[in-house]
C-alpha positions in Angstrom: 38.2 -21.1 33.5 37.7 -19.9 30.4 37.2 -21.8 27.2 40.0 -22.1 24.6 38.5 -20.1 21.4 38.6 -22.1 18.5 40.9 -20.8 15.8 39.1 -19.5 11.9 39.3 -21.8 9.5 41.7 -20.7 6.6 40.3 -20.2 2.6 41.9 -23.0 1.8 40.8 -25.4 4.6 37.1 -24.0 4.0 37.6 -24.9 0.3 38.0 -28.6 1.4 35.0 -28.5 3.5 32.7 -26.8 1.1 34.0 -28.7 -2.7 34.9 -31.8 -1.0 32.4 -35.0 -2.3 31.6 -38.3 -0.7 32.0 -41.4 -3.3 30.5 -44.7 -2.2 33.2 -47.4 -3.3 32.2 -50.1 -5.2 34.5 -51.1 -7.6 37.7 -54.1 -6.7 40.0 -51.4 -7.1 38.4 -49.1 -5.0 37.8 -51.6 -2.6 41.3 -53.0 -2.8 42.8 -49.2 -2.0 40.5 -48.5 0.8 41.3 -51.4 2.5 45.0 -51.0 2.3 44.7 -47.6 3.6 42.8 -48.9 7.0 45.7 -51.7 7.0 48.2 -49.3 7.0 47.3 -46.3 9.3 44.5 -47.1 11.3 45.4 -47.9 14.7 43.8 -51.6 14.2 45.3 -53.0 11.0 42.5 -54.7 10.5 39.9 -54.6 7.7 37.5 -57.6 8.1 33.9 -56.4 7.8 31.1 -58.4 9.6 28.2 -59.3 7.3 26.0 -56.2 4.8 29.1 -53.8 4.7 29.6 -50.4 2.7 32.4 -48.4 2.1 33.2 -44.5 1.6 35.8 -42.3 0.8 35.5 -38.5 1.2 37.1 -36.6 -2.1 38.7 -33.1 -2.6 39.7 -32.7 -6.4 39.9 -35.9 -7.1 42.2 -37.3 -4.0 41.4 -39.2 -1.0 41.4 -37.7 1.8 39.2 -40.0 4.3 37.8 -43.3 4.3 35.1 -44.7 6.4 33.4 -48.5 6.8 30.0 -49.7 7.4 28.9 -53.5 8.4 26.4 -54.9 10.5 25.7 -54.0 13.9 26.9 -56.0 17.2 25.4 -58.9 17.9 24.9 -58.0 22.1 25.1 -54.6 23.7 24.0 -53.9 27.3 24.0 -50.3 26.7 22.1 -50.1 23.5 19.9 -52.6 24.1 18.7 -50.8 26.9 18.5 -47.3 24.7 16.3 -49.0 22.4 14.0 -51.0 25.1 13.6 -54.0 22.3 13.7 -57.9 23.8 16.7 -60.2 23.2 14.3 -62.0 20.4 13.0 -58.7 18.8 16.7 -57.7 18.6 17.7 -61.4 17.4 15.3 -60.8 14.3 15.7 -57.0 14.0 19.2 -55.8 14.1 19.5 -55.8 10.5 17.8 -52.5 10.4 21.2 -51.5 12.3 24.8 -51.0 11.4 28.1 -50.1 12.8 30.9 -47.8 11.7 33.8 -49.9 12.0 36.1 -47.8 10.9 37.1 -44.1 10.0 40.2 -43.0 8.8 41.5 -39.7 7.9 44.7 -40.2 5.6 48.1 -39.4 7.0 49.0 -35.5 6.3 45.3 -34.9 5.3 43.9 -33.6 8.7 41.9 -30.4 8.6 39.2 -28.8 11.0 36.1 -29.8 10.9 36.6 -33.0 8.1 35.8 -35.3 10.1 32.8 -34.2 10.9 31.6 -33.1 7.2 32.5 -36.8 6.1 30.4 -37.6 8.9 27.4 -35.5 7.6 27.8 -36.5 4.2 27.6 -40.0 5.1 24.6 -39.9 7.1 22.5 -38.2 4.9 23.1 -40.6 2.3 23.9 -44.4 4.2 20.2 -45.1 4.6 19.4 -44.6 1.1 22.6 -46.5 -0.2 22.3 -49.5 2.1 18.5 -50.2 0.5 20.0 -50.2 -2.8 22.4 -52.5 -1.8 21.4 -54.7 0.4 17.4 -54.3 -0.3 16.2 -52.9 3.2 16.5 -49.6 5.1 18.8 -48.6 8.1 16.7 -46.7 10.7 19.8 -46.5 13.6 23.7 -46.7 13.6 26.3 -47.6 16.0 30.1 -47.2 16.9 33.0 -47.6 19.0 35.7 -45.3 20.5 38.8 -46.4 22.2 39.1 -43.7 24.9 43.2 -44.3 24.8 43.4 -42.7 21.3 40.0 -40.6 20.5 37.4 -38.9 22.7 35.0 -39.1 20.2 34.5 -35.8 19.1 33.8 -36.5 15.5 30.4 -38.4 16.9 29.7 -35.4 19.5 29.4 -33.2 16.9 27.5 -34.9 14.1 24.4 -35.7 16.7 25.6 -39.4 18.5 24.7 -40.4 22.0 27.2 -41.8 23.9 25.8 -44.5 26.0 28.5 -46.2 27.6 31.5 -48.5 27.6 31.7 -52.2 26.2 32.2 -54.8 28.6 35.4 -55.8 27.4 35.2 -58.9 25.4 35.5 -59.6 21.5 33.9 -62.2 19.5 36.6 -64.9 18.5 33.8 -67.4 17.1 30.1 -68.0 16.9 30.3 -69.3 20.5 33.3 -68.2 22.2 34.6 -64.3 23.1 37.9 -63.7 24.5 38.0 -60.4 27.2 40.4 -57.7 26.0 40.4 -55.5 28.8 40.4 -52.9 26.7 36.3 -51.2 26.9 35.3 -49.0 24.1 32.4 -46.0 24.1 29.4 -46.7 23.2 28.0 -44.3 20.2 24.5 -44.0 18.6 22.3 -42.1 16.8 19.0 -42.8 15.1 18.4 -41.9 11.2 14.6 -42.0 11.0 12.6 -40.1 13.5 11.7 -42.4 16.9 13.5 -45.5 15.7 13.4 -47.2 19.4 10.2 -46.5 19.8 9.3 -47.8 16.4 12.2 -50.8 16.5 10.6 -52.2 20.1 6.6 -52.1 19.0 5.1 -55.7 18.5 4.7 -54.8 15.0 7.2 -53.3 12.5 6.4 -50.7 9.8 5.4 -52.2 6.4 9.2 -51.0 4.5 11.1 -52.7 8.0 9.1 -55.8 8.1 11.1 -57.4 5.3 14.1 -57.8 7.5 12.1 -59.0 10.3 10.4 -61.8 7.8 14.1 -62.9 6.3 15.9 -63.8 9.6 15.8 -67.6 9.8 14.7 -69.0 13.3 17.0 -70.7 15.8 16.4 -72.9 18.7 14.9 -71.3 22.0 14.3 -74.6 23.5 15.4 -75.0 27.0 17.9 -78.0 27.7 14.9 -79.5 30.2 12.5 -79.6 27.0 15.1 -81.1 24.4 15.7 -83.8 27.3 12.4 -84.3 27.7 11.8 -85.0 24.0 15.1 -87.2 23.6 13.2 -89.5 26.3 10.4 -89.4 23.5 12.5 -90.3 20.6 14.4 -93.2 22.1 11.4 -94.8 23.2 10.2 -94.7 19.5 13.2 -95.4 17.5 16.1 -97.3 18.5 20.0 -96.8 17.6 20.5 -98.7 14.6 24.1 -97.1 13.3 27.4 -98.3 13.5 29.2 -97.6 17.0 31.6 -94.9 14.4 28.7 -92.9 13.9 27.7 -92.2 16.8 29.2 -88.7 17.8 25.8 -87.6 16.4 23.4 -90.1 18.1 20.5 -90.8 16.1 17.7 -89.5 18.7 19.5 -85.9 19.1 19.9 -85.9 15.6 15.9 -86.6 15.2 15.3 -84.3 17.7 17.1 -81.4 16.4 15.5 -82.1 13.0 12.0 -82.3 14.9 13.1 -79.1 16.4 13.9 -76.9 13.3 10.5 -78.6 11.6 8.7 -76.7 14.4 10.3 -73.6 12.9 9.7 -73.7 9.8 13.0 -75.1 8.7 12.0 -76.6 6.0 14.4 -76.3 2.7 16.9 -79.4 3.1 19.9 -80.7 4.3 21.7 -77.5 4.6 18.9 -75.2 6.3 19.1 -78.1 9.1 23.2 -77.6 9.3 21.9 -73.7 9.5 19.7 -74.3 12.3 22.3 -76.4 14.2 24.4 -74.0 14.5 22.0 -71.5 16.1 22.7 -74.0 19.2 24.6 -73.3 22.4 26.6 -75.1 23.8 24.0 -76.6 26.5 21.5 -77.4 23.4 24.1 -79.4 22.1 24.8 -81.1 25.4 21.3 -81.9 25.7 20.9 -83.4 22.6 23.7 -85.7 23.9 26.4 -84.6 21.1 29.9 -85.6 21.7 33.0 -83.6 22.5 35.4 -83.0 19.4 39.4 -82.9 20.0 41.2 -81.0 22.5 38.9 -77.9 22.9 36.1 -79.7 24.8 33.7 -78.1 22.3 30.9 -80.3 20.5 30.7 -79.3 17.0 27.7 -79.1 15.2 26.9 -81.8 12.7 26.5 -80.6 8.9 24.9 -81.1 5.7 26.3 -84.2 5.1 25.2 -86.0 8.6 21.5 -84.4 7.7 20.9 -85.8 4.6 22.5 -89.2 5.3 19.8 -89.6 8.1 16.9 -88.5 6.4 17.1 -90.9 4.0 17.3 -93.6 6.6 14.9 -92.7 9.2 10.9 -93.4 9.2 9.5 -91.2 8.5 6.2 -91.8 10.4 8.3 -92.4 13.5 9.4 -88.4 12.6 6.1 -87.0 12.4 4.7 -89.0 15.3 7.4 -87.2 17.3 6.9 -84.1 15.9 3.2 -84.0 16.7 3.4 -85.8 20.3 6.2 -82.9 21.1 4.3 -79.9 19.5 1.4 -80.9 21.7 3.2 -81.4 25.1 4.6 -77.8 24.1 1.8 -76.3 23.0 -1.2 -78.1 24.6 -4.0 -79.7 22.5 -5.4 -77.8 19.0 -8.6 -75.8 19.7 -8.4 -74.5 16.4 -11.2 -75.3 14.3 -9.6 -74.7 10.5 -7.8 -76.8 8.9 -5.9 -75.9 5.9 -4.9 -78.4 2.9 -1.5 -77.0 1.5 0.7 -78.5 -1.4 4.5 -78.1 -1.9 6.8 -79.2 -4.6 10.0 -79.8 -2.7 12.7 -78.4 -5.0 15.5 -80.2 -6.5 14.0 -83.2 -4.6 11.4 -84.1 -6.9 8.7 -84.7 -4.6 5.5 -83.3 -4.0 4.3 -82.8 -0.6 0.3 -82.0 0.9 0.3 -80.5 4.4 -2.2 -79.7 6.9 -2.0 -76.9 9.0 -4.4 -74.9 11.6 -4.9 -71.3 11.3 -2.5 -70.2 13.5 0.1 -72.3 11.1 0.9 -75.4 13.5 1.2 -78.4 11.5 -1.0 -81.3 11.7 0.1 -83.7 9.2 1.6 -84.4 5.9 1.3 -87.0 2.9 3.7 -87.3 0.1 2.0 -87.4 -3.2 2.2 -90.9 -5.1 4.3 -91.4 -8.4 2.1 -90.2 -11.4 -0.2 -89.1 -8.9 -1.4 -85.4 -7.8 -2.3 -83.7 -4.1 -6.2 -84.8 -4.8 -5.6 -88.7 -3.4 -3.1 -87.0 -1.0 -5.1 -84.7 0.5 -8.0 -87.0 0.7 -5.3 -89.5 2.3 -4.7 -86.4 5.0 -8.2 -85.4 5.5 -8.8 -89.1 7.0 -5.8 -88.7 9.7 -7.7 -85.5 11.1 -10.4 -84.9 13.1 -12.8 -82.4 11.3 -16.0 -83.2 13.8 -17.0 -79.2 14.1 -14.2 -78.4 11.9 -13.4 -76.4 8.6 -11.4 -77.1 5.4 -9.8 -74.7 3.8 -8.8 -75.8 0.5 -7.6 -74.4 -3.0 -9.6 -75.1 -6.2 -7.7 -78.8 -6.9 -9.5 -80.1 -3.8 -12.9 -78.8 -4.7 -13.8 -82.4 -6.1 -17.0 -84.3 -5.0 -15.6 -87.1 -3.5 -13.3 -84.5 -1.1 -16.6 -82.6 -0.4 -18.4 -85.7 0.1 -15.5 -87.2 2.6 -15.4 -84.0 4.6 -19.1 -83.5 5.2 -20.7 -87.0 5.3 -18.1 -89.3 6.4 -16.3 -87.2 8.9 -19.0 -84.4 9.8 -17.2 -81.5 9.0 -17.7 -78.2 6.9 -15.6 -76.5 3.9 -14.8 -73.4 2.1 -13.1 -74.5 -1.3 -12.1 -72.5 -4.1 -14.0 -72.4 -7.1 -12.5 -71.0 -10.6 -13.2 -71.1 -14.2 -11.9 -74.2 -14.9 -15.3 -75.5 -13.1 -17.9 -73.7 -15.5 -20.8 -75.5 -14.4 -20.4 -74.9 -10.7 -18.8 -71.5 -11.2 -22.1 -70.6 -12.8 -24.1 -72.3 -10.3 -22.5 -70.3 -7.3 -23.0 -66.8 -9.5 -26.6 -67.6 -9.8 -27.1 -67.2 -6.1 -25.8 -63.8 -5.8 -28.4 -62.8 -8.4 -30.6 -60.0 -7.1 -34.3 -62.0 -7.7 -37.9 -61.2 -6.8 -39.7 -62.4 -3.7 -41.6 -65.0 -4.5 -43.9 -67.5 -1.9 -42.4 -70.4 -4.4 -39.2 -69.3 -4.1 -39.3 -69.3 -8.3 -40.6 -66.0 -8.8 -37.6 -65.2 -10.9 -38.8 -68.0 -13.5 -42.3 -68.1 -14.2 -41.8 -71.3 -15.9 -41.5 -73.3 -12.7 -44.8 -73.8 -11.8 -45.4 -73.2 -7.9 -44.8 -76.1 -5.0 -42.2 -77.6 -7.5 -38.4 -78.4 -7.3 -36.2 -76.6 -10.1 -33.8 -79.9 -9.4 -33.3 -83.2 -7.2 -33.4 -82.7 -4.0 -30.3 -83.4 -1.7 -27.8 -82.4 -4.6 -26.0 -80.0 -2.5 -22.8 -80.6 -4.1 -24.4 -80.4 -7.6 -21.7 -79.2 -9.8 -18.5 -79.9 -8.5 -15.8 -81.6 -10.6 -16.5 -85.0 -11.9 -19.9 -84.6 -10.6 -23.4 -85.5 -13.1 -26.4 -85.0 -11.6 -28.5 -87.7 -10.0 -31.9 -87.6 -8.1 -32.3 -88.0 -4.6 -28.5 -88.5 -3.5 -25.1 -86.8 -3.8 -24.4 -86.5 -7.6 -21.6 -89.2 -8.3 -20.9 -90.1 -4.7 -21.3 -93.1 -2.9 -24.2 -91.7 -1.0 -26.1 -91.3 -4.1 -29.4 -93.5 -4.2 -31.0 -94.7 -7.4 -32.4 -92.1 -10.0 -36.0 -91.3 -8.9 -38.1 -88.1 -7.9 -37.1 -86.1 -4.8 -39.7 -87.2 -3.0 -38.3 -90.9 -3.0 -35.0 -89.7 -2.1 -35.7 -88.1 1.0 -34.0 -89.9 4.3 -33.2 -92.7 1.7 -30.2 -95.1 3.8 -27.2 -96.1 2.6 -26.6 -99.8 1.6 -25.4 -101.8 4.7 -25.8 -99.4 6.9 -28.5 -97.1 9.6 -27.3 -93.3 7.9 -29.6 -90.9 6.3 -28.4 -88.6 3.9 -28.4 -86.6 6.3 -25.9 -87.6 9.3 -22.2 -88.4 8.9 -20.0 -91.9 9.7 -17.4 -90.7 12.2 -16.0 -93.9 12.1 -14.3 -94.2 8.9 -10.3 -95.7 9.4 -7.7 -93.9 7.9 -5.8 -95.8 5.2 -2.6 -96.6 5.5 0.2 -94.0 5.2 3.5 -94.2 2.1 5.5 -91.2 2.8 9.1 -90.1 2.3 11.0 -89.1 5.5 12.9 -86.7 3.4 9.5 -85.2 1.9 7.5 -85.0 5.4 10.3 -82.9 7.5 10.7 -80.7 4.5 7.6 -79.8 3.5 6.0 -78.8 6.6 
């Protein structure tokens, strides 16, 4: 059989394809006629864009002849899922780097050969670029869908798409729910930078992708048996103590999701919580032991204003004695040797916040600073909740104070790597001065002749000689509480403590931690 020859295009119909120019529509009134145009002809009558969205209109001396819609990709296909090879989470976090053509219209008594397809071209070439100014990130692969009862998808064919597939048959009517149709639609795809699957399902994304990656907030992956498992925990420490109205949000689920979402990083306030919640399924919410609302049988997330009223009310050290007993039943114990001191100013709360953290960013702790007070006390306050036996703290230069160092290395035997800046001249110089290429010298003072051989340039034991609110003192820590009486080095040496059996040398690993004053509110946000 014999293939049907295509016709020539006419002068004027190659006019259209060759001085015909793509506008990208940005202004209300072009918005406002492109949308009336997809109301009115295209075979959906419906307009409503999903999400980052763009809009085009293809030109020819100065009247419309096409108009075309971009917005976010789907949220779940089989069929391109499998083309790309990514994992449901990489494609949770990464599917912003995708978008769908939602809609393409050719104007009523406007059809010629081969438009379709230039608008197409047009389009592609400059959608990547466009969407980055817009929305601040790249596309790197677009999708569509083709109702095999009206279009065979010829346009895509021709401008480079893979068709995949067909949809299962379902549409989205809400954030939990989709209603089947019956009516499947092809799948279409093509990439716009070279090896996008390959590139979209590595463990690591390129440097200009990663943003997108970075901005998607996290949503509960906890399995029902785990938030069961920590709603035992949470009863057994705190007690319903609301009215009987209150409770289609009981106050251990509510804890729980809030412990939950503090795991995450959720950390900005009441309505980054309400955020979070509604990344739940259905079984989440059933776990958490959240009522049914009216007729639908659905439980409904709580909001906002069930967040906030419940941070202010809850104990806080009940929360972060759930939140650490649950991280460690998920995680197993810490084997990480840092420990990181971290401040925070909460905004619009008014309260300032100093965290601990490991290396790998699991929390460890937090401590609200007091009024008219700073994250020095604070973090000194945190420091004594933690084991740092064999440990590290990291620190930036407002901890490097002598009584910090002092606490870290004597009293609970561990080492630190603070920050030193200008605003510490003294030590600043101090450090510099051992970096100093110097001559070899026997007496180790070769680079001063003035020090005569076999003697100290300084006390001995003033290892933290230097550091803020320090002054120097012979034979002891300078301004510590380890410090012995002024003498000569040689006095100093192995010199004990009042009241006690320690050299200068050895460390008290049993030193209590004081007593803790913290703000719910201020502990599950900062983290």
């Amino acid at each position: 059989m014999c293939k049907k020859k295509r016709r020539d295009l006419a002068p004027d119909e190659q006019h259209v394809l060759e001085h015909g120019h793509l506008r990208l529509l940005s202004s209300p009134e072009d918005i406002a006629r492109c949308d009336q145009a997809i109301v009115e002809h295209h075979y959906l009558h419906n307009v409503t864009l999903v999400g980052e969205h763009l809009r085009y209109a293809f030109l020819y001396r100065g009247e419309w002849l096409a108009v075309a819609t971009w917005s976010s990709a789907a949220f779940h296909l089989k069929d391109r899922d499998r083309f790309i090879g990514w994992s449901p989470e990489q494609c949770r976090r990464r599917r912003g780097l995708l978008a769908n053509n939602s809609r393409l219209l050719v104007f009523p008594e406007r059809h010629s050969p081969n438009l379709i397809s230039r608008f197409m071209k047009l389009m592609l070439g400059q959608l990547a670029a466009d969407w980055q100014q817009r929305w601040g990130h790249p596309l790197v692969l677009v999708e569509s869908f083709v109702d095999p009862r009206f279009y065979q998808g010829t346009a895509y064919k021709v401008s480079g798409w893979s068709h995949l597939g067909r949809t299962a048959g379902w549409k989205r009517q809400a954030d939990d729910f989709y209603e089947k149709h019956d009516a499947p639609k092809q799948i279409w795809v093509r990439e716009l930078v070279k090896k996008a699957c390959v590139k979209l399902r590595a463990p690591v994304l390129p440097p200009a992708w990663a943003k997108v990656e970075a901005s998607v907030p996290p949503h509960c992956t906890a399995k029902a048996e785990q938030i069961r498992s920590l709603m035992e925990a949470v009863r057994a420490e705190l007690p319903e103590f609301r009215r009987a109205e209150a409770l289609a949000y009981p106050i251990a689920g509510l804890l729980c999701l809030m412990v939950m979402a503090a795991a995450q990083g959720v950390i900005r306030g009441p309505q980054d919580l309400a955020d979070y919640a509604d990344t739940l399924s259905q079984a989440q919410l059933r776990a958490l032991r959240f009522r049914h609302q009216g007729s639908s049988g659905d439980i409904r997330c709580p909001k906002k204003t069930t967040f906030g009223r419940v941070l202010h009310e809850v104990d806080d050290e009940v929360v972060e004695r759930v939140l650490l007993r649950w991280q460690e039943q998920i995680l197993g114990p810490s084997q990480d040797r840092i420990v990181i001191l971290d401040g925070k100013k909460i905004r619009h709360g008014g309260v300032e916040i100093v965290n601990a953290v490991n290396s790998t960013g699991r929390f460890l702790g937090s401590v609200v600073t007091q009024a008219k007070s700073n994250e020095i006390p604070a973090g000194r306050q945190l420091l004594r909740q933690q084991d740092l036996l064999g440990k590290i703290v990291l620190g930036d230069a407002l901890h490097t104070q002598t009584e910090t160092a002092q606490q870290i290395l004597y009293e609970q035997g561990g080492d630190y790597l603070l920050t030193v800046k200008g605003n510490q001249p003294t030590l600043q110089k101090t450090l510099e001065t051992l970096f100093v290429k110097q001559a070899f010298s026997p007496s180790a003072h070769g680079a001063d002749a003035g020090i005569p051989a076999g003697a100290q340039p300084g006390a001995a034991g003033d290892a933290l000689a230097g550091l803020s609110g320090s002054h120097a003192q012979s034979g002891g820590l300078p301004g510590g509480p380890l410090s012995g009486p002024p003498g000569d080095a040689g006095q100093a040496q192995g010199q004990v403590e009042p009241g006690g059996d320690l050299s200068l040398e050895q460390f008290d690993p049993g030193r209590t931690a004081s007593p803790r004053d913290a703000l719910a509110q201020a502990r599950l946000l900062g983290h």
